[in-house]
PDB file of the backbone (N, CA, C, O) and the ligand in Angstrom, with CONECT records:
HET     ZN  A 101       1
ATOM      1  N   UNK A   1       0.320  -8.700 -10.750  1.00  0.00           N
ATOM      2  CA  UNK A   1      -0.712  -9.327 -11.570  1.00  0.00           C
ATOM      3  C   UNK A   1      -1.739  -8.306 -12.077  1.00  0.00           C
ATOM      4  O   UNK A   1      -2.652  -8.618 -12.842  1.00  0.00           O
ATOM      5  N   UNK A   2      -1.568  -7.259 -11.679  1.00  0.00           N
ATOM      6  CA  UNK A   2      -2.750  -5.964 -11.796  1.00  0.00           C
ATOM      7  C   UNK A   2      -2.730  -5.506 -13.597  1.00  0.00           C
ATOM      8  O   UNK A   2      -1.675  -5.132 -14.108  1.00  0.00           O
ATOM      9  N   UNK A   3      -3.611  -5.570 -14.150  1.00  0.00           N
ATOM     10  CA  UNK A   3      -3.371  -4.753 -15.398  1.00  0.00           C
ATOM     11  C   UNK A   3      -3.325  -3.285 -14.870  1.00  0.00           C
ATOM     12  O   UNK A   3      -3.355  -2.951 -13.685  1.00  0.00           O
ATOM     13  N   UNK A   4      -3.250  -2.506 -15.913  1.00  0.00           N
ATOM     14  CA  UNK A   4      -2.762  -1.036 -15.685  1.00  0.00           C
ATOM     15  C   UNK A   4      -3.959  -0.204 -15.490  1.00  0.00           C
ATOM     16  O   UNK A   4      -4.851  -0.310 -16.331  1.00  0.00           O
ATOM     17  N   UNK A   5      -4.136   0.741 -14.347  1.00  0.00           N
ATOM     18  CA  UNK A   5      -5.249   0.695 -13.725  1.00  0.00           C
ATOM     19  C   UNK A   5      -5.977   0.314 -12.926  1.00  0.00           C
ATOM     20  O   UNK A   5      -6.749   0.956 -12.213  1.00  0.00           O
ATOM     21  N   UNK A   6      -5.684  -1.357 -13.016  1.00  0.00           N
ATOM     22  CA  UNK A   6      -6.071  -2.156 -11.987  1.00  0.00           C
ATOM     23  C   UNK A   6      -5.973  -1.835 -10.476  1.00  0.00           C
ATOM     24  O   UNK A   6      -4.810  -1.689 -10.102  1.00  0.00           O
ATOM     25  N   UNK A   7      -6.855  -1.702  -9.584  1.00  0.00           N
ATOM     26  CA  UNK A   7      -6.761  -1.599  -8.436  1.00  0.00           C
ATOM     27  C   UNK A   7      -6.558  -2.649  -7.610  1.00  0.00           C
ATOM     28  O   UNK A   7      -7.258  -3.567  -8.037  1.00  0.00           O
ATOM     29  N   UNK A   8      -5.882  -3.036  -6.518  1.00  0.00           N
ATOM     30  CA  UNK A   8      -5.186  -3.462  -5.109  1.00  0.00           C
ATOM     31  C   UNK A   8      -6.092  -2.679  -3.972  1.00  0.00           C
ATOM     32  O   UNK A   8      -6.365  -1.502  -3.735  1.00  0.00           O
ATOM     33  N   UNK A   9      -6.501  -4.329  -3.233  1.00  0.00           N
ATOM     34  CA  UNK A   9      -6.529  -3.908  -1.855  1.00  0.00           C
ATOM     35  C   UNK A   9      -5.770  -4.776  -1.376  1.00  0.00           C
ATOM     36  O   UNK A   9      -5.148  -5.648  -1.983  1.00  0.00           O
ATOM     37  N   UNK A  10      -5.815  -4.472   0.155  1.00  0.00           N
ATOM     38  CA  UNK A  10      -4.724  -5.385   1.308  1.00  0.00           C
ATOM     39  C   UNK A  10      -5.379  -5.434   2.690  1.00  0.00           C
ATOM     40  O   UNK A  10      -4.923  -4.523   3.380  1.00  0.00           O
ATOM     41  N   UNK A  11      -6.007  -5.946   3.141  1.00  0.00           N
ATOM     42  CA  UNK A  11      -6.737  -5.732   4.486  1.00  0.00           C
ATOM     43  C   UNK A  11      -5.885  -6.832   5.458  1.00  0.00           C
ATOM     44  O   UNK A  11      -5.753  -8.055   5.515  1.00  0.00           O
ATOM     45  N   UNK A  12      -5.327  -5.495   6.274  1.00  0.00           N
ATOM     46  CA  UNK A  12      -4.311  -6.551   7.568  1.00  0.00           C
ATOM     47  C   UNK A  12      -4.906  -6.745   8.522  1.00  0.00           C
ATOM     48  O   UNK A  12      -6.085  -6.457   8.319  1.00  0.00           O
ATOM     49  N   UNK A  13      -4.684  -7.201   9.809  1.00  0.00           N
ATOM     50  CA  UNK A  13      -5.646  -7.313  10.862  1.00  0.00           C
ATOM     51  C   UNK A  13      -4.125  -6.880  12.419  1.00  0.00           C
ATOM     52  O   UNK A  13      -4.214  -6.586  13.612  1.00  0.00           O
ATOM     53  N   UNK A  14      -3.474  -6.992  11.885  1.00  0.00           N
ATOM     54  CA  UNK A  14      -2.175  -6.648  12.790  1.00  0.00           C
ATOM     55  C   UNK A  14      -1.825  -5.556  11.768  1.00  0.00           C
ATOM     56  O   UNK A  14      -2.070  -5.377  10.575  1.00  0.00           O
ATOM     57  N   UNK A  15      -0.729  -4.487  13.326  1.00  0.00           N
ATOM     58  CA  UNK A  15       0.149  -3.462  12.743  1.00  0.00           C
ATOM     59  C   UNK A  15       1.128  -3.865  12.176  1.00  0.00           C
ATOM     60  O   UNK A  15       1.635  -3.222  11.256  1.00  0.00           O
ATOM     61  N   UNK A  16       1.663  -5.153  12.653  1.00  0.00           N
ATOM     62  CA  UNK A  16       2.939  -5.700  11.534  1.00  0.00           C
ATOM     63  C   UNK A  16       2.946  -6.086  10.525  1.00  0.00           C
ATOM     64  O   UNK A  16       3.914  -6.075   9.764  1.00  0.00           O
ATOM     65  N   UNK A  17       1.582  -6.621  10.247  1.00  0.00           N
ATOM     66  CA  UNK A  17       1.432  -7.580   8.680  1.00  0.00           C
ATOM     67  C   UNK A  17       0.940  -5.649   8.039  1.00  0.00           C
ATOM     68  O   UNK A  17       1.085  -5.540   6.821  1.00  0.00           O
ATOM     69  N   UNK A  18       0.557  -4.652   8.582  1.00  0.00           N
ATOM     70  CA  UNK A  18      -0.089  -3.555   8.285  1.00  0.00           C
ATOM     71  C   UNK A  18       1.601  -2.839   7.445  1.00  0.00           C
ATOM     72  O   UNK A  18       1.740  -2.639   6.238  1.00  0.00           O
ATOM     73  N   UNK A  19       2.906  -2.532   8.788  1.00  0.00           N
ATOM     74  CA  UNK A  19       3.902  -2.228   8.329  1.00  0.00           C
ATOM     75  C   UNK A  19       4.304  -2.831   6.382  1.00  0.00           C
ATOM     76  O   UNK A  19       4.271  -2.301   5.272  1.00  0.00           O
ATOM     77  N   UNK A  20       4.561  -3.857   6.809  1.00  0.00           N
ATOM     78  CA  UNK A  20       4.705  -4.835   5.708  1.00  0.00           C
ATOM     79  C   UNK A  20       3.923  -4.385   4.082  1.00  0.00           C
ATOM     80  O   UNK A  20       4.446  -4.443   2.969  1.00  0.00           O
ATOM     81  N   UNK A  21       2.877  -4.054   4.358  1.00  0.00           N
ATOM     82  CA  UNK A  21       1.820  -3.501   3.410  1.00  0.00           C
ATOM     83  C   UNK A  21       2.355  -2.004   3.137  1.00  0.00           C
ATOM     84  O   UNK A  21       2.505  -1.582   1.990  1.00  0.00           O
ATOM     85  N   UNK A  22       2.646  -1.192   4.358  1.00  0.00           N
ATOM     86  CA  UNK A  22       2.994   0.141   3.878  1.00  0.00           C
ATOM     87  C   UNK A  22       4.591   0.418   3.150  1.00  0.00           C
ATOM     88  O   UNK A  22       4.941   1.328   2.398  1.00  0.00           O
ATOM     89  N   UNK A  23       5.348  -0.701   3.678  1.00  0.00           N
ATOM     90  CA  UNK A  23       6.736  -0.636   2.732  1.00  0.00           C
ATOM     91  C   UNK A  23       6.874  -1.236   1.794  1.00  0.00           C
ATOM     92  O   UNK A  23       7.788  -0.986   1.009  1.00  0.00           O
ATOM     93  N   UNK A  24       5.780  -2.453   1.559  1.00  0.00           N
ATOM     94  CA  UNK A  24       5.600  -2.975  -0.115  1.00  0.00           C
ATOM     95  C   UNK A  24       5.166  -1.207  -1.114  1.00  0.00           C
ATOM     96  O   UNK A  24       5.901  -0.465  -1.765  1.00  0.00           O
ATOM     97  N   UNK A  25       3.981  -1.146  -0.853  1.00  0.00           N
ATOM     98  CA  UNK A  25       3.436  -0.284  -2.030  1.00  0.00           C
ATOM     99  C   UNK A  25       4.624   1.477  -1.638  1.00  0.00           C
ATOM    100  O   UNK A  25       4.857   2.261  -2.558  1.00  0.00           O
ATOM    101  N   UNK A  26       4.946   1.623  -0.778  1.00  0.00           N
ATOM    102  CA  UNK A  26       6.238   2.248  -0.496  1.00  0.00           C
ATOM    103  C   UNK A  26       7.507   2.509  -1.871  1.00  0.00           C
ATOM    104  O   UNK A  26       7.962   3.455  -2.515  1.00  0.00           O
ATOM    105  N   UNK A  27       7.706   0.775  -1.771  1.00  0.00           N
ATOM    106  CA  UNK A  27       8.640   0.386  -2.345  1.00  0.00           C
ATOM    107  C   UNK A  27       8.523   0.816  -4.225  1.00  0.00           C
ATOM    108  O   UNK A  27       9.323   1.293  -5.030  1.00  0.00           O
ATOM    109  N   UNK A  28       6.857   0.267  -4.320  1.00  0.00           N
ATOM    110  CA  UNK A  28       6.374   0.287  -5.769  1.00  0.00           C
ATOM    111  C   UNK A  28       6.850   1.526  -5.923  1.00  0.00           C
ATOM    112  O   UNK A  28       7.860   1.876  -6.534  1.00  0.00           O
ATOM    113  N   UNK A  29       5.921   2.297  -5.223  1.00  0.00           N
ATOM    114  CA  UNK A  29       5.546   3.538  -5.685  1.00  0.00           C
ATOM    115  C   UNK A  29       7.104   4.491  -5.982  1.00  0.00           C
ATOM    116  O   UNK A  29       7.351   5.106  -7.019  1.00  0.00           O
ATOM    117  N   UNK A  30       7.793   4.413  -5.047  1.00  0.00           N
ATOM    118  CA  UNK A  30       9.410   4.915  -5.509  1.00  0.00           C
ATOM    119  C   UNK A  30       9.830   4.201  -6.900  1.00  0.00           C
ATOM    120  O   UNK A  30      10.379   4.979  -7.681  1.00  0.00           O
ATOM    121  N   UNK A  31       9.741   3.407  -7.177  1.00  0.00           N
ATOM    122  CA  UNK A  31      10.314   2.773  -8.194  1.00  0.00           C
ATOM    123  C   UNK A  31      11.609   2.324  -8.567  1.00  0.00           C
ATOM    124  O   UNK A  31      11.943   1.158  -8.772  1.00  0.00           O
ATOM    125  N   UNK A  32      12.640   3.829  -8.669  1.00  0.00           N
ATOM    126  CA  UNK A  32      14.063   3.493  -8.524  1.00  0.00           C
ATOM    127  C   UNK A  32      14.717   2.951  -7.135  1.00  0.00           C
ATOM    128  O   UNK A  32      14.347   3.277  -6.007  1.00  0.00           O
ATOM    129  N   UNK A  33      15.421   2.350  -7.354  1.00  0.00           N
ATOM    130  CA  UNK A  33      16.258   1.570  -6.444  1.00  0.00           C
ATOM    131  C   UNK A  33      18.010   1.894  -6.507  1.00  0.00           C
ATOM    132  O   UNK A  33      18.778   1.113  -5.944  1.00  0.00           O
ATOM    133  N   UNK A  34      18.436   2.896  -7.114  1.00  0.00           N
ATOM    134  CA  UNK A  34      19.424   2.999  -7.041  1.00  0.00           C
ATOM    135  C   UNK A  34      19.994   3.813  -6.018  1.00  0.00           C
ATOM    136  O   UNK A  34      19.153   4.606  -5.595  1.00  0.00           O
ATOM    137  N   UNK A  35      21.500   3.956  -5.259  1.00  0.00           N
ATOM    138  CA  UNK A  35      21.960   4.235  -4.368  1.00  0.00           C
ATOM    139  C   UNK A  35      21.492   5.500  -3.710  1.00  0.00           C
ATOM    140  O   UNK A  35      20.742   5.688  -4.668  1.00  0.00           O
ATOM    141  N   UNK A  36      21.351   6.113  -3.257  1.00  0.00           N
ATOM    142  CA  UNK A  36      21.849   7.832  -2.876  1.00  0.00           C
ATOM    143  C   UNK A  36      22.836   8.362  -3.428  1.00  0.00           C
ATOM    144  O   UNK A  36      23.879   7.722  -3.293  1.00  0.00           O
ATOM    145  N   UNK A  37      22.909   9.422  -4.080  1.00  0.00           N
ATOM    146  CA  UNK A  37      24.273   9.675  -4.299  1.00  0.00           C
ATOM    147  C   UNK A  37      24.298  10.000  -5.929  1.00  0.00           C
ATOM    148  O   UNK A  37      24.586  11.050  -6.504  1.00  0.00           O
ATOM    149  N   UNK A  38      23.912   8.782  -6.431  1.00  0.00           N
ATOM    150  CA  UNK A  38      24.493   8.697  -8.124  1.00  0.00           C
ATOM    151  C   UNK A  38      24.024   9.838  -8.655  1.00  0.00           C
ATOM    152  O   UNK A  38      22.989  10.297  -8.171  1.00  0.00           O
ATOM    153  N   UNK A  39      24.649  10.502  -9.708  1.00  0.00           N
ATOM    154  CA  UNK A  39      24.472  11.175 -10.339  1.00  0.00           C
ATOM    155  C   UNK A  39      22.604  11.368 -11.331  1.00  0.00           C
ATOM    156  O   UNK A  39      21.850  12.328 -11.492  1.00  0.00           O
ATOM    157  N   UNK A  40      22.559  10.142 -11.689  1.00  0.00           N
ATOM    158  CA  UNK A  40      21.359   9.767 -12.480  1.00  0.00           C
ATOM    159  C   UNK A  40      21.114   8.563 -12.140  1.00  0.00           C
ATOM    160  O   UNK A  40      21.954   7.937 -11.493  1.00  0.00           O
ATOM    161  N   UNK A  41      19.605   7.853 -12.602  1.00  0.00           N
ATOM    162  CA  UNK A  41      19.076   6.654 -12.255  1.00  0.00           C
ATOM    163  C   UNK A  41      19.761   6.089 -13.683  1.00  0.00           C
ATOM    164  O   UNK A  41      19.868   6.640 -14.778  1.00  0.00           O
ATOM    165  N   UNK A  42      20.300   4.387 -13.085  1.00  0.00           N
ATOM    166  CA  UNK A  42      21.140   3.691 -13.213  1.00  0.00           C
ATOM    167  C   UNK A  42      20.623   1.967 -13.524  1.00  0.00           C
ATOM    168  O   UNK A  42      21.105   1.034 -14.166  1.00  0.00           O
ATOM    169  N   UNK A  43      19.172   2.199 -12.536  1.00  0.00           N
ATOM    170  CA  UNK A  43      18.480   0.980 -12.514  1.00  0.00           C
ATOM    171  C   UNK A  43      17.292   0.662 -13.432  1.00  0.00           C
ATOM    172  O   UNK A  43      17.064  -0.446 -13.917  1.00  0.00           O
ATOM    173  N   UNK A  44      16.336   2.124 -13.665  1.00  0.00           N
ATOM    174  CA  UNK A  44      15.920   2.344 -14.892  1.00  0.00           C
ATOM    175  C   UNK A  44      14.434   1.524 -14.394  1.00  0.00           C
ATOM    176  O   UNK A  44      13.658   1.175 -15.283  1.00  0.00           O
ATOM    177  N   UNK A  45      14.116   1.262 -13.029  1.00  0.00           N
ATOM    178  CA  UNK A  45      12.977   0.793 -12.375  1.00  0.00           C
ATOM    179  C   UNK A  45      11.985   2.215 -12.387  1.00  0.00           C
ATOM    180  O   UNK A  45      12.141   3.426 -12.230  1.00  0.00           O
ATOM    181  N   UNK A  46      10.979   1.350 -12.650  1.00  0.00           N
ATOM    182  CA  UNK A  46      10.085   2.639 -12.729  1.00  0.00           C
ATOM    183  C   UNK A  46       9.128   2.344 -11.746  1.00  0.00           C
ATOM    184  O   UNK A  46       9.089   1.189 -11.321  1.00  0.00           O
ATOM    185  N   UNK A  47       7.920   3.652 -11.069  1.00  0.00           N
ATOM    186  CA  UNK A  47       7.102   3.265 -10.443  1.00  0.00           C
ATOM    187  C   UNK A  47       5.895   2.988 -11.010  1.00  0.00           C
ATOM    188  O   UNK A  47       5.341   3.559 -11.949  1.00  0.00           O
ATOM    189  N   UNK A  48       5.380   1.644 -10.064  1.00  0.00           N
ATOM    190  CA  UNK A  48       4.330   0.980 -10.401  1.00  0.00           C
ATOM    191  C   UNK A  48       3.101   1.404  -9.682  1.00  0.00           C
ATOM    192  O   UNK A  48       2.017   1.433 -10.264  1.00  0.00           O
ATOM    193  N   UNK A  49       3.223   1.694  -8.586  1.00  0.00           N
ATOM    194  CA  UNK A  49       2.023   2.036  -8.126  1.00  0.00           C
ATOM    195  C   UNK A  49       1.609   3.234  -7.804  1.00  0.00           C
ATOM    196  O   UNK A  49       2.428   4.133  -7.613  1.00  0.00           O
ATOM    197  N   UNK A  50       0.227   3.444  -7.690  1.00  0.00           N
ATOM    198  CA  UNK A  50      -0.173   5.240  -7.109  1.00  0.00           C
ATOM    199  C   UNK A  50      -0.689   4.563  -5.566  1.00  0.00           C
ATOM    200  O   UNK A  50      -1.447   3.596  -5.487  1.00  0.00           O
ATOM    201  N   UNK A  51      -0.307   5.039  -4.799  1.00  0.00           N
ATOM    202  CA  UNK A  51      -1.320   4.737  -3.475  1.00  0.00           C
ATOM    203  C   UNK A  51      -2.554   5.291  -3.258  1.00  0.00           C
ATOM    204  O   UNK A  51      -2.457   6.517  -3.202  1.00  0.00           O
ATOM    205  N   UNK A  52      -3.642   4.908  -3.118  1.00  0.00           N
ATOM    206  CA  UNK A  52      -4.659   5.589  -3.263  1.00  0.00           C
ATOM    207  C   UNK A  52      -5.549   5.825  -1.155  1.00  0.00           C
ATOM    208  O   UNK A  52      -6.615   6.299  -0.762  1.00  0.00           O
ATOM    209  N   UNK A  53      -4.791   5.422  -0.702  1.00  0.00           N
ATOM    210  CA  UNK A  53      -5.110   5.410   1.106  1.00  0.00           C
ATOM    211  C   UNK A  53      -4.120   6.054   1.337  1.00  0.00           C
ATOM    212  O   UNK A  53      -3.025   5.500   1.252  1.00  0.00           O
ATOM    213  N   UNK A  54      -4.236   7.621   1.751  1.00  0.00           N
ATOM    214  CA  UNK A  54      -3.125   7.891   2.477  1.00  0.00           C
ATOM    215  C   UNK A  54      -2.687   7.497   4.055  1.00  0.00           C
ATOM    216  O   UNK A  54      -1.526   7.400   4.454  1.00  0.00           O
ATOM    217  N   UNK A  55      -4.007   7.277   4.914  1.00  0.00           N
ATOM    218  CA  UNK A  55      -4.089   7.047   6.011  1.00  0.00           C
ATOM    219  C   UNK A  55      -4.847   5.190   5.503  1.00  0.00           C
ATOM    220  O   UNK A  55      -5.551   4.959   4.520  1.00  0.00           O
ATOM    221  N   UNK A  56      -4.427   4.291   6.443  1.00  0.00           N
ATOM    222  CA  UNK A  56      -5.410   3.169   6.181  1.00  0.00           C
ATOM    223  C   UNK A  56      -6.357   3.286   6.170  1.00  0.00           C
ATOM    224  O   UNK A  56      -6.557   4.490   6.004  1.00  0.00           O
ATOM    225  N   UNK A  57      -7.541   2.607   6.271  1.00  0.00           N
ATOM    226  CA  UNK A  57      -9.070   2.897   6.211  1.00  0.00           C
ATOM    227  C   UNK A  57      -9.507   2.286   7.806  1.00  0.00           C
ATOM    228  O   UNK A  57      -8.742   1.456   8.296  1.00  0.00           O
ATOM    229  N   UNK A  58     -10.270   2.548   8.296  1.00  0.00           N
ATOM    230  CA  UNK A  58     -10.290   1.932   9.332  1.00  0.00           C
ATOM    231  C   UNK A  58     -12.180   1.402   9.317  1.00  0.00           C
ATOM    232  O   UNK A  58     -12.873   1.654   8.332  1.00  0.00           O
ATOM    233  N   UNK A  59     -12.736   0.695  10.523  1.00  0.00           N
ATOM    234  CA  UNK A  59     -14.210   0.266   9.882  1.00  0.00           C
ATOM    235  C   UNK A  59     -14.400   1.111  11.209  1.00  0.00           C
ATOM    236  O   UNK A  59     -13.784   1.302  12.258  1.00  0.00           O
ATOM    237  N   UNK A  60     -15.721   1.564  10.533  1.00  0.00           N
ATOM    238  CA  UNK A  60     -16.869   2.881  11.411  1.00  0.00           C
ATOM    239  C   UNK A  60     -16.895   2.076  12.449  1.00  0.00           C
ATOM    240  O   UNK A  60     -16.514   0.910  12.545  1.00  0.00           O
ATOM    241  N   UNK A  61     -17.557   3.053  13.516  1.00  0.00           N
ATOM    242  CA  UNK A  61     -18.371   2.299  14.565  1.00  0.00           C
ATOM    243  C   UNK A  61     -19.258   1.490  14.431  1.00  0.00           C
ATOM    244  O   UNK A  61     -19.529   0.603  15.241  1.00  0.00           O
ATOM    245  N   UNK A  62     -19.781   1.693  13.450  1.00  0.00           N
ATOM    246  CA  UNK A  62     -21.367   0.681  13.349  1.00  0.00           C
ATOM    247  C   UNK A  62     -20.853  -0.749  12.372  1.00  0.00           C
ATOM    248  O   UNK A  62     -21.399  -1.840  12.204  1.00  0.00           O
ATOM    249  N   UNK A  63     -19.772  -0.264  11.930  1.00  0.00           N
ATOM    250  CA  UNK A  63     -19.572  -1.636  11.400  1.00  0.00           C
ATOM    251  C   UNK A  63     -18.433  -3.132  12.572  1.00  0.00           C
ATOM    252  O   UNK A  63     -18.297  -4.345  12.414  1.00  0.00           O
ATOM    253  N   UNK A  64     -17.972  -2.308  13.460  1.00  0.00           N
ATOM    254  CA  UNK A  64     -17.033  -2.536  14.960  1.00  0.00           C
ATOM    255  C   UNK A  64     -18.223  -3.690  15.749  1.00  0.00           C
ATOM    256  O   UNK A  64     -18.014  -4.794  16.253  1.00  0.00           O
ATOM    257  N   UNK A  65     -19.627  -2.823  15.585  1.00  0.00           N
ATOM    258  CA  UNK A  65     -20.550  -2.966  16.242  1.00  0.00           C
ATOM    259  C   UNK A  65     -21.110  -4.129  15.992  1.00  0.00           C
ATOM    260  O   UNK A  65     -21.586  -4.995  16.725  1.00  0.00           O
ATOM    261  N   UNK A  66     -20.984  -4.023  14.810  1.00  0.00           N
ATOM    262  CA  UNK A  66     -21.626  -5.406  14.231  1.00  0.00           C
ATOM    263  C   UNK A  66     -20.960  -6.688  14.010  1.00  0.00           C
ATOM    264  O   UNK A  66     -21.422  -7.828  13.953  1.00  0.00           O
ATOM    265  N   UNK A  67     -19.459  -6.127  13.871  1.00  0.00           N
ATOM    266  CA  UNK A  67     -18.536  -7.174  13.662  1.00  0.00           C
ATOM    267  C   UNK A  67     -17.363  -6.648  14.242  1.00  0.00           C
ATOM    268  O   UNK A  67     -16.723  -5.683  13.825  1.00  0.00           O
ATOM    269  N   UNK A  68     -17.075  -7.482  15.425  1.00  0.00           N
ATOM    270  CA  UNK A  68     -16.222  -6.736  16.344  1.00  0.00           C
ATOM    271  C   UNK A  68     -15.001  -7.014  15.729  1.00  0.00           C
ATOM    272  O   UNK A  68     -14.189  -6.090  15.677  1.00  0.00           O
ATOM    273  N   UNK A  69     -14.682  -8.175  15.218  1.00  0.00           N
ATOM    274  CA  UNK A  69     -13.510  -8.639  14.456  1.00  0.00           C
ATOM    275  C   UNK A  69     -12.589  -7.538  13.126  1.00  0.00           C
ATOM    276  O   UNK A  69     -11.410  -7.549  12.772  1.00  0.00           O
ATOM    277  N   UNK A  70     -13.776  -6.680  12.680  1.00  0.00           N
ATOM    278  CA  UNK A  70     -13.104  -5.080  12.066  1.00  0.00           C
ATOM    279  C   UNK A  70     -12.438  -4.345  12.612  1.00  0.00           C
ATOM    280  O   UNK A  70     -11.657  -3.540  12.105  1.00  0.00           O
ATOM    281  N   UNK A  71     -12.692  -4.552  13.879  1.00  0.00           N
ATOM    282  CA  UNK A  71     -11.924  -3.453  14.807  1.00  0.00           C
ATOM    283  C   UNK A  71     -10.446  -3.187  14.589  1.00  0.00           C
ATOM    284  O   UNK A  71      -9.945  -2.068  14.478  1.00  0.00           O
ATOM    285  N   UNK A  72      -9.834  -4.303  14.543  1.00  0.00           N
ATOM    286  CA  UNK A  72      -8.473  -4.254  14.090  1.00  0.00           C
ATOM    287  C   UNK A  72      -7.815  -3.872  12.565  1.00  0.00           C
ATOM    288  O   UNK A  72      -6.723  -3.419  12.223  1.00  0.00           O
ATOM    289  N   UNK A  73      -8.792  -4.203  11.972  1.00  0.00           N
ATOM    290  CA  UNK A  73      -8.499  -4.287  10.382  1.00  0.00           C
ATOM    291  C   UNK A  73      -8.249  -2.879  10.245  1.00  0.00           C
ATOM    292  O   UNK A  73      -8.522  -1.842  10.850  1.00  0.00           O
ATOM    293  N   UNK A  74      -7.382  -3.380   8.819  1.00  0.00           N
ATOM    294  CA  UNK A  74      -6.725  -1.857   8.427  1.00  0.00           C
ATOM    295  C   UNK A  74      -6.451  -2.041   6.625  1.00  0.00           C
ATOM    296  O   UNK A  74      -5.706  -2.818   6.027  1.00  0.00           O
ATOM    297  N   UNK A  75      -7.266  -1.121   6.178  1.00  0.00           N
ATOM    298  CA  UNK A  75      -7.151  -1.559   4.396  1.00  0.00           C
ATOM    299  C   UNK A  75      -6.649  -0.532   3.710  1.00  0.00           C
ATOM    300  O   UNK A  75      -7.276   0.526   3.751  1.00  0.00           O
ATOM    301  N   UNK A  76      -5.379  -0.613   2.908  1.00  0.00           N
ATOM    302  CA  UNK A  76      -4.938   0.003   1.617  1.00  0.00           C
ATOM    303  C   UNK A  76      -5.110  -0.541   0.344  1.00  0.00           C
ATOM    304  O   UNK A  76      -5.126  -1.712  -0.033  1.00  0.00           O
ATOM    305  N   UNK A  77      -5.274   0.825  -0.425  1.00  0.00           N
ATOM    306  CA  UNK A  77      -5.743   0.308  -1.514  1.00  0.00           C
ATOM    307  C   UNK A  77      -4.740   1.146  -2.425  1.00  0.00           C
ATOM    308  O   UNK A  77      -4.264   2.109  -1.824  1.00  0.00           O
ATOM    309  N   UNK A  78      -4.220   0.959  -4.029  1.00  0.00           N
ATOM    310  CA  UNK A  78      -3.649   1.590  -4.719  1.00  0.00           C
ATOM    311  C   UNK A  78      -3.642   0.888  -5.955  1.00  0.00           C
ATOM    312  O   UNK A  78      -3.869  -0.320  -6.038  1.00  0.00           O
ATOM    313  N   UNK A  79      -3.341   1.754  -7.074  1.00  0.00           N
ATOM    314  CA  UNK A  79      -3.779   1.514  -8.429  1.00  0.00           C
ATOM    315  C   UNK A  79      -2.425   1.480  -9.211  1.00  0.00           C
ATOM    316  O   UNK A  79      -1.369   2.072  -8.986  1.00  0.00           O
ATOM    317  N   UNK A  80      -2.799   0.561 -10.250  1.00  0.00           N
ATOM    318  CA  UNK A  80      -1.535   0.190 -11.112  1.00  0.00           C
ATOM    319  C   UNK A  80      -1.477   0.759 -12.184  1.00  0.00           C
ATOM    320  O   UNK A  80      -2.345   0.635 -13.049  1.00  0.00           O
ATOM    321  N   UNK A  81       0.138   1.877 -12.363  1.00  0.00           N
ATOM    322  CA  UNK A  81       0.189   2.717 -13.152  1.00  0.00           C
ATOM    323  C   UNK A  81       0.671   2.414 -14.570  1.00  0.00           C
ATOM    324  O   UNK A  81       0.725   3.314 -15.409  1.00  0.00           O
TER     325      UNK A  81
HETATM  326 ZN    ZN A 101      17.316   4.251 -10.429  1.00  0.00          ZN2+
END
């Protein structure tokens, strides 16, 4: 739904819903989907996204502090190319 440019966030609160997040924009960001192997791309998918979190973001101490419920959270963000 992003226009081009448009930025994405994703704030998980689990490492699994977190996984999930890192092999979606994963997925974008490769773009092609064709085998291993082939000679040339075949599928002609392009990539959509730039990731802009290389590491998740995690919340400071003082924000833990204040809201213990951050503690877990984990946010990526990436932009639509
Ligand atoms: Zn391809």
């Amino acid at each position: 739904m992003l226009n081009r440019g448009g930025r994405g966030v994703v704030i998980s609160f689990h490492s699994l819903e977190d996984r999930i997040v890192k092999n979606s924009f994963r997925r974008l960001v490769q773009g092609c989907t064709c085998p291993k192997g082939l000679p040339y791309c075949v599928c002609g998918n392009m990539p959509l996204l730039r990731v802009l979190t290389g590491k998740p973001l995690m919340a400071g101490e003082a924000e833990v502090e204040a809201n213990p419920r951050a503690r877990s959270a984990r946010l990526r963000a990436a932009e639509r190319l």
